[in-house]
C-alpha positions in Angstrom: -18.7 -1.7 3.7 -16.4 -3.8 1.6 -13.6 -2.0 0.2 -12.1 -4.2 -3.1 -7.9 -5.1 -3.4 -7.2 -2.4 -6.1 -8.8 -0.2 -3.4 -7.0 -1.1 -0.6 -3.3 -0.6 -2.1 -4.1 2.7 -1.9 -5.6 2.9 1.6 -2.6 0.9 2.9 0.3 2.9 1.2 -2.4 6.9 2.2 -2.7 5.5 5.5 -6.3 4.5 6.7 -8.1 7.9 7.3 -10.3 8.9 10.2 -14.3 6.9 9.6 -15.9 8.0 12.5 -19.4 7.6 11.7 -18.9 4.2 9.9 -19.9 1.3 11.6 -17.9 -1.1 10.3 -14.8 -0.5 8.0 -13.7 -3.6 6.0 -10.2 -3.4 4.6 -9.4 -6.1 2.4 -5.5 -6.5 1.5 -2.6 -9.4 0.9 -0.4 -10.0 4.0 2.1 -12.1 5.5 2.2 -13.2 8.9 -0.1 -14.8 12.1 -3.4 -13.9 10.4 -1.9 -13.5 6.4 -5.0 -12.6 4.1 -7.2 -12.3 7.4 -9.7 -9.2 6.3 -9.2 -5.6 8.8 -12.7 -5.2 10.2 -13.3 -1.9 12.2 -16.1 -1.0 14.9 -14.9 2.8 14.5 -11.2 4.8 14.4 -11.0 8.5 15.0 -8.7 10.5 17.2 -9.1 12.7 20.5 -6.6 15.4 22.2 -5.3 14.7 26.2 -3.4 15.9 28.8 -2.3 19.3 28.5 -3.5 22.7 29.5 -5.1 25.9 28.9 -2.7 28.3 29.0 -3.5 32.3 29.4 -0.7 33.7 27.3 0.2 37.1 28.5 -0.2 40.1 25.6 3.2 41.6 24.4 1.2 45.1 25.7 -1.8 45.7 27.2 -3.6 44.5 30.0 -4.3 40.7 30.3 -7.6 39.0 29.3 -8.3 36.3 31.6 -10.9 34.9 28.9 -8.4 34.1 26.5 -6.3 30.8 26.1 -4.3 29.0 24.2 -5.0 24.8 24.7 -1.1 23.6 24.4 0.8 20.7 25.5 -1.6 18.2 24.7 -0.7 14.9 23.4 -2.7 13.8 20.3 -4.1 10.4 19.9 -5.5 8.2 16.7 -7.5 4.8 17.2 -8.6 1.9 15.5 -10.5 -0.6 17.0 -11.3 -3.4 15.4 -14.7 -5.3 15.4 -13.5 -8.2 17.6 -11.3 -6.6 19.9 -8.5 -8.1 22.1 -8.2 -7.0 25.8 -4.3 -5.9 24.9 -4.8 -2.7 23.6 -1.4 -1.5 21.5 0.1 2.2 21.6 2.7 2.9 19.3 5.1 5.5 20.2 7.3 6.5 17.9 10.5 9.2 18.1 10.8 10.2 14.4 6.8 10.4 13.0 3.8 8.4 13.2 4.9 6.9 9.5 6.8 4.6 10.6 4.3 2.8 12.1 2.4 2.7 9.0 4.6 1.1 6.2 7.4 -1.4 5.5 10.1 0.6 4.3 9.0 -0.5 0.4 5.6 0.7 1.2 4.7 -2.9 1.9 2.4 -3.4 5.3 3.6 -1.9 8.4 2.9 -2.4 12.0 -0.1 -0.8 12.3 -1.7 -3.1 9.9 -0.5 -6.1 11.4 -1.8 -5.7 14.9 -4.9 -4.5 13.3 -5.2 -7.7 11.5 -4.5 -9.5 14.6 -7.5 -7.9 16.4 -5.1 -5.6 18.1 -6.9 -2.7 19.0 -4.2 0.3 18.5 -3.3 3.8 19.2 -0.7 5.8 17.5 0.5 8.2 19.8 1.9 11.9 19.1 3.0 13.5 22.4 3.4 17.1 23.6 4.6 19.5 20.8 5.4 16.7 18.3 3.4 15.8 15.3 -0.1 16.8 15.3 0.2 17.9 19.2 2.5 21.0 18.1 0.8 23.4 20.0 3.4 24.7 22.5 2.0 27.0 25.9 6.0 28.3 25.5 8.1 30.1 22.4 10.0 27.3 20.3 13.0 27.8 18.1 13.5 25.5 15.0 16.9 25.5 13.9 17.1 23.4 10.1 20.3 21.1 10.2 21.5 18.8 7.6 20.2 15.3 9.1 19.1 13.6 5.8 22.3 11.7 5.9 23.1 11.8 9.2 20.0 9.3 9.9 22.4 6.6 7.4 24.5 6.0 10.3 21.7 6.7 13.3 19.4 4.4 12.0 21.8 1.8 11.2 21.9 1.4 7.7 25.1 1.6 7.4 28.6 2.2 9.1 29.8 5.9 8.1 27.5 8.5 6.0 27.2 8.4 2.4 29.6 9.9 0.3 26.6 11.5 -1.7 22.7 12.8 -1.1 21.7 9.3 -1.2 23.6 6.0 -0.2 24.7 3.5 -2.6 24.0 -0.2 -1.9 27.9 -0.8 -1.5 27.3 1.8 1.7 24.5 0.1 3.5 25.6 -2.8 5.9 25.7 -6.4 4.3 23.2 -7.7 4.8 20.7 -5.0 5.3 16.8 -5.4 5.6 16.4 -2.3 4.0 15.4 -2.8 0.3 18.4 -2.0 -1.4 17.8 -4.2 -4.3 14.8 -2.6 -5.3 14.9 -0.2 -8.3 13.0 2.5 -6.1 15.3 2.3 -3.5 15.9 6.1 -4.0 12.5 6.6 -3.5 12.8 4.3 -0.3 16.0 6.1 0.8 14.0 10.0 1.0 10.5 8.9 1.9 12.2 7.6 4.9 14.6 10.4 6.1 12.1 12.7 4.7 9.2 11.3 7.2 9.8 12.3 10.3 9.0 15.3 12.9 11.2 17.8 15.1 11.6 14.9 18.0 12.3 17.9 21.1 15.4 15.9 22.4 15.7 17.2 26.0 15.0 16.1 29.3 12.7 18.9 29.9 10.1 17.8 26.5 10.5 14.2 28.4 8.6 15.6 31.1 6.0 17.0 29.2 5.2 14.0 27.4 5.1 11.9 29.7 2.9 14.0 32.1 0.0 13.8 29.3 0.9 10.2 28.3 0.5 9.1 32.0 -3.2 10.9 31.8 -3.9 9.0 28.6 -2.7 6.0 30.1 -5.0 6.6 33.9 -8.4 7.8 31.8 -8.9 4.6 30.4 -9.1 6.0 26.7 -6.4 3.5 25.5 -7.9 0.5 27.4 -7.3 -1.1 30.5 -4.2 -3.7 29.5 -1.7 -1.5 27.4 1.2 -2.6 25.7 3.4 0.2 24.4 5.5 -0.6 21.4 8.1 2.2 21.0 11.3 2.9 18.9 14.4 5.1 19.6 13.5 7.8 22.6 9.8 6.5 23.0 11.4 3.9 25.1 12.4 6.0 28.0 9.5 8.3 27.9 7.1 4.8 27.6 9.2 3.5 31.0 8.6 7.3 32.7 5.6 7.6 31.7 4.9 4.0 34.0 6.5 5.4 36.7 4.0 8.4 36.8 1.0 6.6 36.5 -1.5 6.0 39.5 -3.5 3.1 37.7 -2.5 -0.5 37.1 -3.7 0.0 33.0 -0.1 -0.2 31.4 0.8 -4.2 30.6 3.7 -3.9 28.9 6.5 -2.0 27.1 8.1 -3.4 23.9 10.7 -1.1 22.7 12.9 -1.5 19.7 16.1 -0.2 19.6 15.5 2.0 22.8 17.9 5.0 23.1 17.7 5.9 27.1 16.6 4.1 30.2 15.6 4.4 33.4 16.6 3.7 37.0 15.8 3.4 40.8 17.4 6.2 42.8 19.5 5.4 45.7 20.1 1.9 44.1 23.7 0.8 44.4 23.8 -0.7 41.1 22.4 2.4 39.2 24.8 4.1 37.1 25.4 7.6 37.6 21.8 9.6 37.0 21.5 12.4 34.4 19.7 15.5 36.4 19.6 18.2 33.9 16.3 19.3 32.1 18.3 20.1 29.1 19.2 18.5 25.9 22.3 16.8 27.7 19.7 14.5 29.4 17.0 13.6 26.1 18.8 10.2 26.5 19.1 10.0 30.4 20.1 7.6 32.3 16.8 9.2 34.3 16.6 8.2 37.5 12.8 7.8 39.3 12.2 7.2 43.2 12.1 3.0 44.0 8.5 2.9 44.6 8.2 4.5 41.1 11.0 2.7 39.6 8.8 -0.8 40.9 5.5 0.1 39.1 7.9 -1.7 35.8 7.9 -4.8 38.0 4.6 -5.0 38.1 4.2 -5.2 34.1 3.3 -8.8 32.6 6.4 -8.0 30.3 9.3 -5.9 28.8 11.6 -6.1 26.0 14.8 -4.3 25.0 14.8 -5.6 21.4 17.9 -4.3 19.3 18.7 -5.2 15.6 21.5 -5.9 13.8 25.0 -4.3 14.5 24.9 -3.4 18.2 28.1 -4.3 19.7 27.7 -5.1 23.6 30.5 -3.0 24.5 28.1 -0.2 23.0 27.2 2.3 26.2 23.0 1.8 25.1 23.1 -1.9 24.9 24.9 -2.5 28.5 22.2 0.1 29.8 19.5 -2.4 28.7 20.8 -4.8 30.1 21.5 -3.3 33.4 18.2 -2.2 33.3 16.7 -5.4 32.7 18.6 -6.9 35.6 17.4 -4.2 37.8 13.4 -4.4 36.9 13.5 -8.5 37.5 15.9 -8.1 40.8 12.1 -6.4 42.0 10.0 -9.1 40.7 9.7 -7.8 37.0 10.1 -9.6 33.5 12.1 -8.2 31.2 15.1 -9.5 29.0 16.9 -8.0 26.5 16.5 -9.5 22.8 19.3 -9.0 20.0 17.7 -9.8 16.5 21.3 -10.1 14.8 21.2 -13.3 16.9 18.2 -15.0 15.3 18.0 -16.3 11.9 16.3 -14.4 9.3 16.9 -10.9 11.0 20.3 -10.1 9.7 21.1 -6.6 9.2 18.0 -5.5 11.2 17.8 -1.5 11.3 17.3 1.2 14.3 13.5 0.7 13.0 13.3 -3.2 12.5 9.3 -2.9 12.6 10.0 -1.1 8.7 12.7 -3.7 7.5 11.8 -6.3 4.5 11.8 -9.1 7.6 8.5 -7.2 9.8 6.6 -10.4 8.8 9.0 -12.5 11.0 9.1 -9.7 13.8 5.5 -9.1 14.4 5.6 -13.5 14.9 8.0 -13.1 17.5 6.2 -10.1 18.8 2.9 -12.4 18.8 4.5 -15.3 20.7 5.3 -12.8 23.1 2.0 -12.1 23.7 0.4 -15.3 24.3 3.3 -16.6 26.5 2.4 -13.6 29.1 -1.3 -14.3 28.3 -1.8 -10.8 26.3 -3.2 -12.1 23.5 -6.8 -12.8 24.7 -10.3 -11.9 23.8 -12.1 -9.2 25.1 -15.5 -11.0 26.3 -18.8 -9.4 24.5 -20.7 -7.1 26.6 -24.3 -8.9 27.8 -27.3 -6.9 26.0 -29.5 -5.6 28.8 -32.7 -6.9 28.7 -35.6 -5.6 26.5 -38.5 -4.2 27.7 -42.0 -4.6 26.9 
């Protein structure tokens, strides 16, 4: 099936919906990068639900049924796999919604896309009561706030909130990445704060994701060498989640601009643990047992990537780091990268993988791949024989 450009605009700014039964989806589309202009051929996509439980909620009167359930706290997972796979499977965990894997900020190509066109095979991944896994086994409360603007300063796009519903270009950092020179930038500025879920900030919902992403991660669904790419909070529940598993399937953890870590118990050089399965421990420091805290040793690689703007007096940044130290002082690999370093990724945001530069990120993203050997092919199955 061969879908024509004026065509794929659309499927690329909608999002490429669910063709099951296809047996081949061919999306044609302009892109820069490793594999610019290289055509997105699919053997299938869909989605599946895991982890989780059925739950027997008790009547408000009455006697209970034992024959009725409610299926809740399930994670939620959709997948493309292209025609020629790679053995590096990518799931991309987000904190805010699965959009932001999907786009450039400008609507231009996001992440999703760009793996895809590098053969990636990837997984966008919504975990327990977030996104299209909202089913809850317990009552939740949804209190609306005010956070349009609030994300100005928490996504670093500038240094104080605007003054107004939507930032000027004089309020955004200079330089930003962000498209402020655009004459949609309005546009820009609300599909961005506007796309995003109730993200369950507590040390209790961290538990509960990562109990159904460690079953994703052990069935095999995702693939047997996973790299999870994660932004804000995804990168302390994609470290947790390693330390829960009982398979070797997980590869590696790439996590931009990761708002919590975690750390070996009873290590001298761990800072003081966050215990609490409230909301005063969504960002830890979590602490895990050694022989838990070790299974992030035994990944091929792991990067603390922060953009543009991060101070290393700042509390998150000397975490990284101190995590870092303590993964490779067990035999690990993992360093800590700060894009405002390299040239071209000025004014990088919280959510780099969206700014104007993704192009360039997804290249260094790339290299990182083949230098720990996790950019290979996945060798075709033999045909069995026929028979006469």
């Amino acid at each position: 099936m061969t879908i024509n450009k004026k065509r794929s605009v659309q499927f690329r700014r909608e999002g490429l919906r669910s063709y099951g039964p296809l047996a081949a989806l061919l999306l044609v589309a302009s892109s820069g990068g490793a594999m610019a202009g290289k055509d997105i051929v699919l053997q299938k996509s869909g989605g599946f639900i895991i982890g989780g439980k059925h739950f027997n909620v008790p009547p408000a009167s009455g006697p209970i049924n034992p024959n009725r359930t409610l299926s809740c706290d399930h994670g939620y997972v959709e997948y493309f796999i292209p025609k020629k796979p790679r053995k590096t499977s990518i799931v991309l965990w987000h904190s805010s919604s699965a959009q932001v894997w999907q786009n450039r900020f400008d609507g231009g190509e996001g992440y999703k896309d760009k793996m895809l066109r590098n053969d990636y095979p990837t997984y966008i991944w919504d975990g327990p009561r977030v996104g299209r896994a909202n089913w809850s086994c317990e009552t939740i409360t949804y209190t609306p706030s005010n956070r349009d603007q609030g994300n100005f300063t928490a996504w670093k796009f500038g240094p104080a909130q605007p003054v107004g519903q939507v930032p000027t270009k004089a309020e955004f950092y200079n330089p930003t990445q962000f498209p402020v020179d655009s004459p949609n930038m309005e546009q820009y500025w609300w599909d961005a704060t506007g796309a995003r879920y109730d993200e369950f900030d507590n040390a209790y919902n961290i538990e509960l994701e990562t109990d159904a992403a460690a079953v994703a991660a052990d069935s095999g669904r995702l693939g047997n060498q996973i790299v999870y790419l994660t932004n804000s909070a995804g990168g302390l529940r994609a470290a947790k989640t390693t330390a829960k598993t009982t398979k070797n399937n997980i590869a590696g953890i790439i996590t931009y601009e990761s708002i919590g870590y975690l750390f070996p118990i009873g290590d001298p050089e761990s800072p003081t643990l966050c215990t609490a399965l409230t909301p005063a421990c969504a960002f830890g420091p979590l602490g895990v047992p050694l022989e838990d805290f070790k299974k992030l040793a035994k990944l091929k690689k792991i990067q603390f990537v922060w953009g543009d703007n991060r101070p290393e007096t700042e509390q998150q940044v000397i975490l990284s780091r101190l995590s870092a130290k303590l993964i490779n002082k067990y035999g690990g690999n993992a360093e800590v990268v700060k894009l405002g370093d390299l040239a071209g990724f000025k004014g990088a945001t919280h959510i780099p993988f969206m700014d104007m530069s993704n192009d360039k990120l997804a290249e260094l993203l790339f290299q990182v791949f083949k230098k720990n050997k996790l950019d290979e092919y996945a060798k075709k199955e033999k045909a069995a024989p026929s028979r006469r």
